[in-house]
N, C-alpha and C positions, 0 to 999 in steps of 0.2 A: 901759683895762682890757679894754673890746670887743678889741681887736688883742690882746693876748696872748691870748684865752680862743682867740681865729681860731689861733692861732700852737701851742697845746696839742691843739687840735682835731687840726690836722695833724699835732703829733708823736705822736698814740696812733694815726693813720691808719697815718701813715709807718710806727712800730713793727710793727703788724698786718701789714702787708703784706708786710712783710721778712721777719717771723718764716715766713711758708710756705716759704720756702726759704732763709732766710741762714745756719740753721741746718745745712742740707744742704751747703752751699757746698766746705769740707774732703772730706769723704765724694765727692760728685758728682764734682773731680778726680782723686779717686783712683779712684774707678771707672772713669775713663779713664784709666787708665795712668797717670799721672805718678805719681813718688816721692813719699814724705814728705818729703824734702829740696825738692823743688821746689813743694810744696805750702806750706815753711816760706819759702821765697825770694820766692815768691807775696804771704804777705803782710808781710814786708819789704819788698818795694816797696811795698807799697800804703801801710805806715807812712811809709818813707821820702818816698815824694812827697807823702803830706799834709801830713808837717811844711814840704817846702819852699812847699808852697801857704800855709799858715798862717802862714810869717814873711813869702813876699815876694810872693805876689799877694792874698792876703784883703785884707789891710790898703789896699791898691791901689784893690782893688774898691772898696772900701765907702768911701772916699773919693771916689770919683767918683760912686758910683750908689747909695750908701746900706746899710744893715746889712739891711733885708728882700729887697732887690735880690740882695744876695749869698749870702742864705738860698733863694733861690728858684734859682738856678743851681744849684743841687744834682739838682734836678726832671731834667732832661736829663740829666746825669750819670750820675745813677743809673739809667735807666734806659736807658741808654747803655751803662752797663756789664753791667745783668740782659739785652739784647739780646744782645751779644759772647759773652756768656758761656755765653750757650742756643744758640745757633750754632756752640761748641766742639767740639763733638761731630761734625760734618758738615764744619766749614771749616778747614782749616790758621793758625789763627787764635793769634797768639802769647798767652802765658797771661800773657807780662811786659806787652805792651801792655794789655789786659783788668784786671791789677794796678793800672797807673798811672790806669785809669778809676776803677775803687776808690779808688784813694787821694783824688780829686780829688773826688767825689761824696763819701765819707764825711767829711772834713773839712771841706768845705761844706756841709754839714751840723751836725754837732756845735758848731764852734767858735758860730757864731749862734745855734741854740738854746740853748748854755751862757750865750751875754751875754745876751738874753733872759730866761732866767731871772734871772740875779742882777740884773738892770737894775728889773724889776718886781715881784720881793718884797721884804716887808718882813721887816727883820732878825729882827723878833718871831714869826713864823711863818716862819721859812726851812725849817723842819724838814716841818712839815706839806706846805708845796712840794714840798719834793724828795720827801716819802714818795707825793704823789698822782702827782708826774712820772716814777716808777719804775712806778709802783701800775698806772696806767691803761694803760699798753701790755701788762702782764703781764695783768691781768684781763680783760681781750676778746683778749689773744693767747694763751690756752689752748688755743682751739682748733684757730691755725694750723699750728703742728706736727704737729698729731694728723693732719687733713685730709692735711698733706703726706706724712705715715708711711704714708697710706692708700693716696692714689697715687701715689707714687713707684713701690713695688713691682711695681703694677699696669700703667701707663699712662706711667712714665716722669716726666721731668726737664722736658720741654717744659711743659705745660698747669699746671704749679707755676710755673715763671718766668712764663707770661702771666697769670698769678691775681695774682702780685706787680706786675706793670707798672700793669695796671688799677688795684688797690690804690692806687699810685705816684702815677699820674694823678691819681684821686680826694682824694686828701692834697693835691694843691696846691688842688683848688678854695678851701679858709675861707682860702687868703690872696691868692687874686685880687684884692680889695678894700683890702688894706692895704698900705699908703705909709708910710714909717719913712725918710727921710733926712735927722734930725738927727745922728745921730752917725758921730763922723768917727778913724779911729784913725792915728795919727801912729806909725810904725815906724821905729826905725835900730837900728843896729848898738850904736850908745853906749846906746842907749833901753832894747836887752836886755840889754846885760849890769848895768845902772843898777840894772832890775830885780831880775834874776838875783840880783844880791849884797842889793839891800835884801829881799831876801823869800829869802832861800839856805835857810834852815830849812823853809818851807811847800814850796821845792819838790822839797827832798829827801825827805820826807813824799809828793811826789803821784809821785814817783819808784819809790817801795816801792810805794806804794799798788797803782801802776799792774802792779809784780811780781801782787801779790795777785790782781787781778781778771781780768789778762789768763789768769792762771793755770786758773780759772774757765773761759773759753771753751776753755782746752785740754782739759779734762775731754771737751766731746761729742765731738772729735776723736779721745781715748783710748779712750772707752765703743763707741764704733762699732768699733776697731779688735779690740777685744778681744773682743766678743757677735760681731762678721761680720754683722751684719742691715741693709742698708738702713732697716728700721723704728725702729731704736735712735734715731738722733739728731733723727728726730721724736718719741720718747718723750720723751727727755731736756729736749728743750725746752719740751715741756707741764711737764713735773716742775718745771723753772725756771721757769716761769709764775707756776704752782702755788704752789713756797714764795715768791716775790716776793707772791702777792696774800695768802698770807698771814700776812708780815709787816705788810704795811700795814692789815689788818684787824683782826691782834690787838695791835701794839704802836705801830705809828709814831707815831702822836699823841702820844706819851712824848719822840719824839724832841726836839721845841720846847724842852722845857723842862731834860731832861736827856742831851741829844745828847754830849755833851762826855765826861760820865759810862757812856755807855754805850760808847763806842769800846773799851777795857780788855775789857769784857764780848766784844764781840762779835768782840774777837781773838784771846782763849781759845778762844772755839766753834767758831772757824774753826779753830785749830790742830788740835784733836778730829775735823771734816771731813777736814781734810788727811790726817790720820794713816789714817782709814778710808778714803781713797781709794786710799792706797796696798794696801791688802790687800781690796778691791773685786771680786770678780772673776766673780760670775755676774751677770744681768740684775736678779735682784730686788734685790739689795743694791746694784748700782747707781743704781739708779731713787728705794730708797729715799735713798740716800747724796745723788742730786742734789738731789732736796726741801729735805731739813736743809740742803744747800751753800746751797742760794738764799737760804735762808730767814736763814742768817747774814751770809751775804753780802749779804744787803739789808740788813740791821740793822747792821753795817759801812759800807756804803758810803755811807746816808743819815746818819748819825751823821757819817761823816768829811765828809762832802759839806758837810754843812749847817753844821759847825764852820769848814771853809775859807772858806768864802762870806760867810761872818758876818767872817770876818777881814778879808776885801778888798774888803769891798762900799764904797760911795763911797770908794774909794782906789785913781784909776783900772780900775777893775774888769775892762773891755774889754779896758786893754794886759794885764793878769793872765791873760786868758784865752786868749791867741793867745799868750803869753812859755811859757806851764802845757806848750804841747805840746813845747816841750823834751825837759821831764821825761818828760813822759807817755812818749812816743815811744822815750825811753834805757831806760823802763821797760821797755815789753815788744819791745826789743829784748832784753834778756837775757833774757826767758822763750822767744823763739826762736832767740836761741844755747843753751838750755839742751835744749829738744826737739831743737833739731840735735846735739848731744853726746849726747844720750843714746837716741837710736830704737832702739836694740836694748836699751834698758833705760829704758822709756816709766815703769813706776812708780813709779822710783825719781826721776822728774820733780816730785814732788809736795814732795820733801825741801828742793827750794826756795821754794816760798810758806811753808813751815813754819819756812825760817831767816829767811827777809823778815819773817814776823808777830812772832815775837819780838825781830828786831831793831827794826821800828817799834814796839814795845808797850814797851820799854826805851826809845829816844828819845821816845816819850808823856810815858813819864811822867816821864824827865828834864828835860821840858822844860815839866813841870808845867800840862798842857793848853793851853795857850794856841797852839799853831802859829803861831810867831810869832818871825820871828830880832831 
């Protein structure tokens, strides 16, 4: 239990640290010049090469040096990629290269701390897990956004990416001390598609899902374009902070017992977000719209979260969780074909997580809760 509490420690580090500028990140390209399209290309690579990292060198790694070993090479990575990327601005530095650091540091990332988590909770508390592993990066990262809205405007793009690097650093120290090389994941080609078909329901479910949430981060990308403030998508991220801490404050302890029950609920309220996002258009009803978004969107995603996990926990759970970026990955590649179709008609973008929620909210409940083929 000591190691995972080291391994939680890091990921609300990690989150804080990111949040001063990962939010920025869209905006910051485009205040260099580059298009919306190549801002959308940006991060299609960065999807694309973490799934090939995820099918055929994770599994590689952590076979040879173990599941913390492989969570820790993210360390360099990432901070590999917040160097290139603050050096954008001064070096002729390709933005597709810079992409593929992204992709390799975010997926070395996730995939570990996803097995992790399902590897050390208990099915009976899964809910309360995922509402505190949401909860804690958003409640001490309120006020990285704000800090970053403040100087950016001011002082620039440079001394936000060094506040994150630092950050970065400091998140690896609570796992210098932990050694995790009992698990060993066995990947092929026949292994994923074995998968694929005995779970084809769960991960057409994490397929939608992935529509929904990715849809989410398109929102600061929108909100910025439309207000023109550098401050905006540091607002926006406090606001998301914001309603994430306070879902987990007012309801998520609900979610343990009735998580399953509450997915219905909190696909309705998102479809209600969605529709207001679309007719969105000054800063205060933005601001306010992203609060409610989070705030469903957490109640959403910890409800689906902790329903899936409860499905695939002791039943190989690891390969579930590196087989998931498939899905994941197909996910929000159509919400960036969908902003690549539609940039001259950015709010009519929204029309999509709205026909995804209802169509997952119909397969729910055809499929009588259980996510499970």
């Amino acid at each position: 239990m000591q190691e995972i509490k080291r391994v939680f420690t890091t990921h609300t580090i990690n989150s804080v640290a990111l949040s001063v500028i990962g939010i920025y990140i869209p905006a910051y390209l485009l205040t260099l010049g580059h298009s919306l399209s190549q801002v959308i290309l940006f991060y299609v690579i960065t999807h694309a090469v973490g799934l090939i990292y995820a099918l055929l060198i994770f599994p590689w790694v952590v076979q040879r040096w173990g599941l913390l070993n492989a969570f820790k090479l993210n360390f360099p990575l990432q901070i590999a990629y917040l160097v290139f990327l603050s050096l954008l601005k001064t070096y002729p530095i390709s933005i597709e290269f810079i992409a593929v650091l992204n992709g390799l540091g975010l997926f070395a990332y996730w995939i570990p701390i996803n097995i992790l988590l399902i590897r050390h909770s208990k099915s009976e508390i899964m809910g309360s897990n995922m509402s505190w592993f949401f909860a804690l990066p958003n409640i001490f990262g309120i006020l990285g956004p704000i800090i970053s809205s403040v100087l950016i405007p001011f002082v620039g793009f440079w001394p936000v990416f060094c506040i994150s690097i630092v950050g970065l650093l400091i998140s690896y120290i609570p796992l210098v001390p932990v050694n995790d090389s009992d698990l060993r994941i066995k990947l092929n080609f026949s292994s994923v598609i074995r998968r694929l078909l005995r779970n084809k329901t769960v991960f057409l479910f994490e397929f939608l899902e992935n529509i929904i949430e990715e849809s989410e981060w398109f929102w600061s990308i929108y909100v910025f374009l439309i207000i023109g403030s550098l401050t905006a998508p540091g607002i926006v991220g406090s606001c998301q902070a914001i309603g994430g801490s306070l879902f987990t404050l007012i309801i998520g302890h609900y979610v343990n017992k009735k998580g399953k029950q509450l997915i219905p609920l909190a696909s309705l309220l998102l479809l209600v977000v969605f529709l207001f996002k679309i007719v969105s258009w000054t800063p205060l009803t933005a601001y306010i719209v992203t609060v409610a978004g989070s705030f469903m969107l957490s109640l959403f995603v910890v409800s689906y979260y902790s329903a899936i996990y409860r499905t695939v926990k002791n039943d190989d759970e690891e390969e579930f969780m590196v087989v998931r970026e498939i899905s994941t990955v197909a996910g929000r590649m159509v919400v960036f074909g969908a902003m690549f179709l539609l940039q001259q008609h950015l709010r009519y973008f929204f029309i999509l997580p709205i026909f995804v929620t209802l169509l997952l909210l119909f397969l729910y409940k055809l499929k009588n809760t259980h996510l499970k083929s």
